[in-house]
N, C-alpha and C positions, 0 to 999 in steps of 0.2 A: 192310721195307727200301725197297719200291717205294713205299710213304707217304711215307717222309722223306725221299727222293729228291727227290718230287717238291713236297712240301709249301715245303724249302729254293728251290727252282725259284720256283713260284711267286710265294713269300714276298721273296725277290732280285727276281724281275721286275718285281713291283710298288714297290719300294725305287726301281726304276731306274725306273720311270713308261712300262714296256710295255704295249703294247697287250694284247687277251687272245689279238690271234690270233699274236701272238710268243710270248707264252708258253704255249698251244696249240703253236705250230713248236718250241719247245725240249722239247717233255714227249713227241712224239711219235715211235716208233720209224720209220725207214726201211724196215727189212724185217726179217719174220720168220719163221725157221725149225722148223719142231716134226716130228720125226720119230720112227721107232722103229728101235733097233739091235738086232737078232736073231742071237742067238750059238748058235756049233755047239753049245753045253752046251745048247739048248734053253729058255734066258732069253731074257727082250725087255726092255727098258728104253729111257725115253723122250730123247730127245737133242733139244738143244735149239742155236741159234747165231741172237742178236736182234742186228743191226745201226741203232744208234742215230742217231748222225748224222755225213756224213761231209762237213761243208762247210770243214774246215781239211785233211782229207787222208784215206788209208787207214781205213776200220777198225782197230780196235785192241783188242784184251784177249784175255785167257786163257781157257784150257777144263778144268773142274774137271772128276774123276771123284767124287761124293759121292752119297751116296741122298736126302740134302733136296733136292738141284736142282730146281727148279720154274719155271716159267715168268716169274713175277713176280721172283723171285731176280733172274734173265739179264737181265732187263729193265733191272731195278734199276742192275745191273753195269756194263751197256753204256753207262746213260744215266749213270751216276756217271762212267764213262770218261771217256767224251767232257768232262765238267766240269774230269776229271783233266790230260786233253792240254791242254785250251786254256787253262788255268789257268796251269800250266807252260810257256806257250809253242811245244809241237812242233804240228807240220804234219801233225798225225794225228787220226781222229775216234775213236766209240769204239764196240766192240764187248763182246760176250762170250758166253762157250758154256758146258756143260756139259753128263754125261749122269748119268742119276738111278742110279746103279751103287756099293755100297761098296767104294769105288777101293784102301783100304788093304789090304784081305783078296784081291785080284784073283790071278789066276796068272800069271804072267809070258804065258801061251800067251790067257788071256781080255782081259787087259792089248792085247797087241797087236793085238787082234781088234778090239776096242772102237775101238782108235786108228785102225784101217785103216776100219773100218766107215763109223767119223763123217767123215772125208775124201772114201771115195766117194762120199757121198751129199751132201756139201756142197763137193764141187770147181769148178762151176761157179761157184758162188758167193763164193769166197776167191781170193787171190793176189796175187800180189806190190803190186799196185797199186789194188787195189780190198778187201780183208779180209784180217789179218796174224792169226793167232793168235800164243797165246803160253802158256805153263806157268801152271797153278792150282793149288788144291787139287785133291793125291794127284794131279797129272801133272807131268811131270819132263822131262828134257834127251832120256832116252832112251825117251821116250811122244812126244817131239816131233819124233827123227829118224824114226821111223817113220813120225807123218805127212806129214814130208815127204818121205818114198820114194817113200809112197803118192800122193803128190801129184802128183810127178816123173812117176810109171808111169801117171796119169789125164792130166795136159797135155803132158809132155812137159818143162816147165820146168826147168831144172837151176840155177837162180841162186841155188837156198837162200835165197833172199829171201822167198817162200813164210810160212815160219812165223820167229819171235825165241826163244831160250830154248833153243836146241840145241847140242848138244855140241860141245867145240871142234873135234873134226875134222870136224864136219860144217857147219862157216861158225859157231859160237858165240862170241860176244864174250868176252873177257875181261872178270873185273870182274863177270860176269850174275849169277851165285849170291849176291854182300854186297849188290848193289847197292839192293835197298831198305830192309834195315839200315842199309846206310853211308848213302844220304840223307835217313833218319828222322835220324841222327846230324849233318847237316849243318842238314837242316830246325830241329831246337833249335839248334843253337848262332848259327847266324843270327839265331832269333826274339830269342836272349837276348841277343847283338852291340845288337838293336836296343831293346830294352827296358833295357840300361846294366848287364843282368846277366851277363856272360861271365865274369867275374872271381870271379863268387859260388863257394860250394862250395856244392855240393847232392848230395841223395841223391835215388834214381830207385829206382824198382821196375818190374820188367818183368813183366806176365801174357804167357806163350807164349816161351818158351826154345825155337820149335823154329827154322826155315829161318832168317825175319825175326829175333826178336829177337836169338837166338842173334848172330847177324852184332850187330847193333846193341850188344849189351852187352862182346861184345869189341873193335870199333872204338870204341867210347866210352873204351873201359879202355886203348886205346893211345893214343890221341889227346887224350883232354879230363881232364889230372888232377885235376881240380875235382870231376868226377862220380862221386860215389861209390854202389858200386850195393849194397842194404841190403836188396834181397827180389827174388828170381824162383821165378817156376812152368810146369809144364808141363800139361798135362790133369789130370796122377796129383796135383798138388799139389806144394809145395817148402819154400822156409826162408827165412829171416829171418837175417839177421848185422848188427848197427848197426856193428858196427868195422870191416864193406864184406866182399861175396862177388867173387871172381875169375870173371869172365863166362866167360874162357877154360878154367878148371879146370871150370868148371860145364860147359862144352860139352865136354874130355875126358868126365868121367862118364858124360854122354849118347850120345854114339861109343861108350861100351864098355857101359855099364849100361842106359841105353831111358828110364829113368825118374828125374825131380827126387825124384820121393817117399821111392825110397831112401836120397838120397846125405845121406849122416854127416858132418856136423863141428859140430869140438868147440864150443859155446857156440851153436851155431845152432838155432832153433825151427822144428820144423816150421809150415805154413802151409797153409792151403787158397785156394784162388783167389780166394775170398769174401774169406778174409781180406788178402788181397794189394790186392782192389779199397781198401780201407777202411784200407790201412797210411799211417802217419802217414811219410809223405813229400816233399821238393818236388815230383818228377816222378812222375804217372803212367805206366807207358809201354805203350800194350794191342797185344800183338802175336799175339792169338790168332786166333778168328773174329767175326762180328760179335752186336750184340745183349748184348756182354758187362755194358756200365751200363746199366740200365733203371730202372723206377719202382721193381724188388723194392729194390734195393744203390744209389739215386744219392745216397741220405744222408749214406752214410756213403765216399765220397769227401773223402777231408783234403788230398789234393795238391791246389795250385795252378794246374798246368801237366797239362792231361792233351793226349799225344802218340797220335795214331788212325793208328798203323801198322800197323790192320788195315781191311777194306773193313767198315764201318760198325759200329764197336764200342758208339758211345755212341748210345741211343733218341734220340728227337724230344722226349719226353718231359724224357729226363733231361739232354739236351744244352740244353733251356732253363730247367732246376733250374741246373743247373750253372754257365749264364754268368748267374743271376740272383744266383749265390755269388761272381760275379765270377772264376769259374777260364778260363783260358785253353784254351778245346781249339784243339792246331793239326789240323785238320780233314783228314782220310784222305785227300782229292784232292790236298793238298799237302803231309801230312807221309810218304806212304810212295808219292809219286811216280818216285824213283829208281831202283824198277824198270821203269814203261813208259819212262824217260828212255833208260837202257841199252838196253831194247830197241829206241827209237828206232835208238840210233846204233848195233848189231847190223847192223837193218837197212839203213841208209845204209854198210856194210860190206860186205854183200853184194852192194847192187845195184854198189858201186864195188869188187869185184871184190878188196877190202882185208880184214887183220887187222890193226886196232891195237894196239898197248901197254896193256896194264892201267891204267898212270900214265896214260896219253892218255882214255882211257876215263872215267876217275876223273875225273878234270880237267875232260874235258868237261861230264858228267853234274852235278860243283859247281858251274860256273858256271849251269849252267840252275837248279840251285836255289838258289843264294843269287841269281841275278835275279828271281826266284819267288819268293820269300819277301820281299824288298824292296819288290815291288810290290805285293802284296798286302797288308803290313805297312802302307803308305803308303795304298793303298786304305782300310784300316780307321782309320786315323787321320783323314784328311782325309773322310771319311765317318761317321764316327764310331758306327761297326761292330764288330761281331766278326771275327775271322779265319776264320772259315767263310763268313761272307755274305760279306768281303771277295772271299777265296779262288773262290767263285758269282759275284760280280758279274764280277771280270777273267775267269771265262770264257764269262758269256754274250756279256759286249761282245763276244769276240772272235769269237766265233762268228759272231752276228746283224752286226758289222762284215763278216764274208766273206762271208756269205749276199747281203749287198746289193749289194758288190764283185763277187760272181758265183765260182762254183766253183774251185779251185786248178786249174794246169792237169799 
C-alpha cells in the first residue's frame, strides 16, 4: 500500500512538473511514533501513530485494532490522508494509527486497556489542534470515549474536541456511523450527473456489507431508484438476485444472523467474493479492506465504474490494467471521503461548543463532496487524466499552495 501511495505521488508530481524536492516534501512523514502497549494479561503489542503532513491543518485519521498493523500500513494511511483532506477541501492534514492486536476477539476489559494505554503514551502528541483521531478497523464510538477520558484525565481538556467518532453524548455528531456510505452514494451519483449518466438504470454489486457498504446500499435503495443492487458479500460470502436484492433486508439478516453466507432467498445464487469481484455489472462497489483487485482477479473485473470505498482496494498493478480497459475507478481519497468530511464538522462542533442536526450535517458534508467531485472531474477533463491523478493533483496543489503561503494559523 506504501508503494502505491507513493508511486501515485510521485507519478501526479511529475504530471505537474515538480521539482524532486517537492515531491521528496509530499512523500515524507512529519513524525513518527512506534511504541509497545503491555497489557495486564501479560501480552505486548506494537502501536504505532505516523503523523503525515499537517500544512492545511490538524492531523487527521483513525486507529485500527488489527494484527496486520505495521509500520508501512500507518504510513501508507496517513499519507493517503492527507491526499484525502486536501482533495476534499478541509482545513485538516493527515494522520493515522494503529495497534498490531486482533481487535475483533478483544475483551471488553483488554479493549479498554489497549484504548487507555495507546493515549497515555501518545498525549502529548495529539489534541484538539495539533492531532485528532478518529474510529478504524475493530474501533468504535465507545473505543473512542474512552480515549478521550483518558485524554481528559492526562491534559485536563474537556472540549471533546480531542478525538471525532464518539458517541452522541459524549460531543458525537449526527450523521457519523452513514457518513462514508452516504458520500460513497453522493461521490457516484455526482460522477454520473457529470458524465450525462444520472438517468441510466444500472446494477451495482457491493463486496463488504458490513459498517460502509451496508450504509451505502441502503442509502442508494432510498434515494437513487435507478440503482439496482444485483450481488453483495460479506467475508463469509453472499448472493446474487438480477431481479435486485434489498440493501436494507440484507442489513436486517446481518443485525440478527452475522453472516451473508447464510441468508436464503428464493431464486438467489450463492457467491463467493471472487465471484462478486468478476460479476457482470455496471458498478463495482468495494467496501471491504484493501488489496481486494490485484494481478490474481483484475481480468476478470466486467463493471465499468469501479467505486474504492475502502482505503486502497484496487493494486498499482491492477488500477493500471483497469483504466487501460478504460474502467472508471473513483479513487478511495474521493470516493469514501464522507467520513473524514463528518468528522471534520464533528469537530468544528466541538470546538463551537454546538450539536447540529443530522439534515445540517448531511447537507453540509454533500456539498463538500459534490464541490469535490466537480473539481476533480473538471481536473481530469481539462487535463486529460483519470479521476485518481485528477483526485492527487487537486491535492498536492493544495498542499504545496499552503506550504508556500506559510502554515494555517
Amino acid at each position: 500500500m506504501l508503494d502505491t501511495a507513493h508511486h501515485i505521488i510521485r507519478k501526479v508530481g511529475k504530471q505537474l512538473g515538480l521539482s524532486e524536492d517537492e515531491i521528496a516534501y509530499l512523500l515524507k512523514t512529519d513524525g513518527e511514533h512506534v511504541f509497545e502497549i503491555s497489557l495486564s494479561n501479560g501480552s505486548t503489542h506494537q502501536a504505532y501513530r505516523v503523523q503525515h503532513n499537517n500544512q492545511l491543518g490538524p492531523y487527521k485519521g483513525g486507529v485500527r485494532f488489527h494484527p496486520d498493523v505495521d509500520l508501512d500500513e500507518v504510513r501508507a494511511l496517513a499519507t493517503l490522508m492527507s491526499m484525502k483532506t486536501a482533495a476534499v477541501g478541509l482545513p485538516l492534514g493527515g494522520g493515522k494509527g494503529g495497534v498490531a492486536i486482533d481487535g475483533k476477539n478483544l475483551s471488553p476489559k483488554d479493549r479498554e486497556e489497549v484504548a487507555r494505554k495507546y493515549v497515555a503514551h501518545l498525549h502529548p502528541h495529539i489534541g484538539p489542534d495539533k492531532d485528532v483521531p478518529a474510529p478504524d478497523v475493530n474501533t468504535n464510538a465507545t473505543v473512542i470515549d474512552w480515549m478521550v477520558d483518558e485524554y481528559e484525565q492526562q491534559t485536563g481538556d474537556t472540549s471533546h474536541a480531542s478525538f471525532t467518532g464518539k458517541s452522541l453524548d459524549n460531543g458525537g455528531s449526527l450523521g457519523r456511523e452513514a457518513a462514508t456510505g452516504r458520500g460513497g452514494v453522493f461521490a457516484l451519483r455526482e460522477l454520473l450527473k457529470h458524465l450525462g449518466r444520472e438517468k441510466e438504470a444500472l446494477t451495482i454489486a457491493i463486496q463488504g456489507m458490513g459498517n460502509v457498504g451496508s450504509f451505502f446500499g441502503a442509502i442508494a435503495e432510498d434515494e437513487q431508484p435507478n440503482w439496482k443492487l444485483v450481488a453483495a458479500t460479506d467475508s463469509s460470502g453472499g448472493l446474487r438476485l438480477d431481479a435486485g436484492l434489498s440493501a436494507s433486508d440484507l442489513n436486517d439478516f446481518k443485525a440478527k444472523q452475522g453472516r451473508l453466507k447464510e441468508y436464503e432467498l428464493p431464486n438467489a445464487t450463492p457467491i463467493s467474493n471472487e465471484d462478486l469481484i468478476s460479476a457482470d455489472v455496471d458498478v463495482l462497489v468495494l467496501a471491504a479492506l484493501g488489496d481486494a483487485v490485484t494481478e490474481q482477479n483484475m481480468r476478470g473485473v466486467r463493471a465499468k465504474i469501479v467505486v474504492e470505498l475502502a482505503n486502497g482496494p484496487v493494486n498499482e498493478a491492477a488500477y493500471e490494467y483497469l483504466s487501460e480497459k478504460d474502467v472508471i475507478v473513483v479513487p478511495d481519497i474521493l470516493a469514501n471521503a464522507g467520513g473524514v468530511i463528518v468528522s471534520y464538522l464533528e469537530w468544528q462542533q466541538n470546538k463551537a461548543g454546538e450539536q447540529w442536526t443530522e439534515d445540517t450535517v448531511n447537507q453540509k458534508m454533500e456539498d463538500y463532496m459534490t464541490k469535490a467531485v466537480e473539481a476533480v472531474y473538471k481536473e481530469s477533463q481539462a487535463q486529460g487524466i483519470a479521476l485518481k491523478e485528477a483526485a492527487f493533483a487537486q491535492a498536492i496543489k493544495r498542499i504545496l499552495e499552503a506550504r508556500h503561503v506559510g502554515p494555517k494559523e
